[in-house]
C-alpha positions, 0 to 999 in steps of 0.5 A: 325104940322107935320114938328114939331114932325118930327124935335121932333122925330130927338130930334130937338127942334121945335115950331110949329104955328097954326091958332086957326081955325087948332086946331083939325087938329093940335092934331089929327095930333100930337097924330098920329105921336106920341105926344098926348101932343105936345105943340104947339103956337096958333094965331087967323085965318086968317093970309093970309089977313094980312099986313106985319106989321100984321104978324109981329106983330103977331110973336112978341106977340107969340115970348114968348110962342116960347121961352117957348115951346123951353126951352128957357123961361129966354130968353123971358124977354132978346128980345124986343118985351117982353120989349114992 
């Protein structure tokens, strides 16, 4: 999360990704630096125990709120895990 409103500061469009599990930390941290309403994607905690198959699962079913939250919503319908 920190990494993103860094990046946002520097008018870097960024997508931060967190665990639910992190959800408080993540708009704690958010409304420190600066963005109360920062958007960020959620996935479902653990990740760690995961196949790699797994995560990359994950990403793909996130992939289109990604796209979302960089401005690039249009996109989401053009990759192939949207076809899917």
């Amino acid at each position: 999360m920190a990494d993103g409103t860094v990046f946002e500061k520097r008018a870097v469009p960024a997508a931060a990704i967190i665990t639910h599990t992190f959800i408080n930390s993540a708009n704690a941290m958010a409304q420190r630096n600066g963005f109360p309403d920062y958007r960020y994607a959620i996935t479902p905690h653990p990740i760690s125990s995961l196949s790699a198959e797994q995560v990359e699962q994950r990403a793909a079913d996130l992939l289109p709120e990604i796209l979302a939250i960089l401005g690039l919503k249009e996109r989401a319908a053009e990759t192939p895990a949207a076809a899917s």
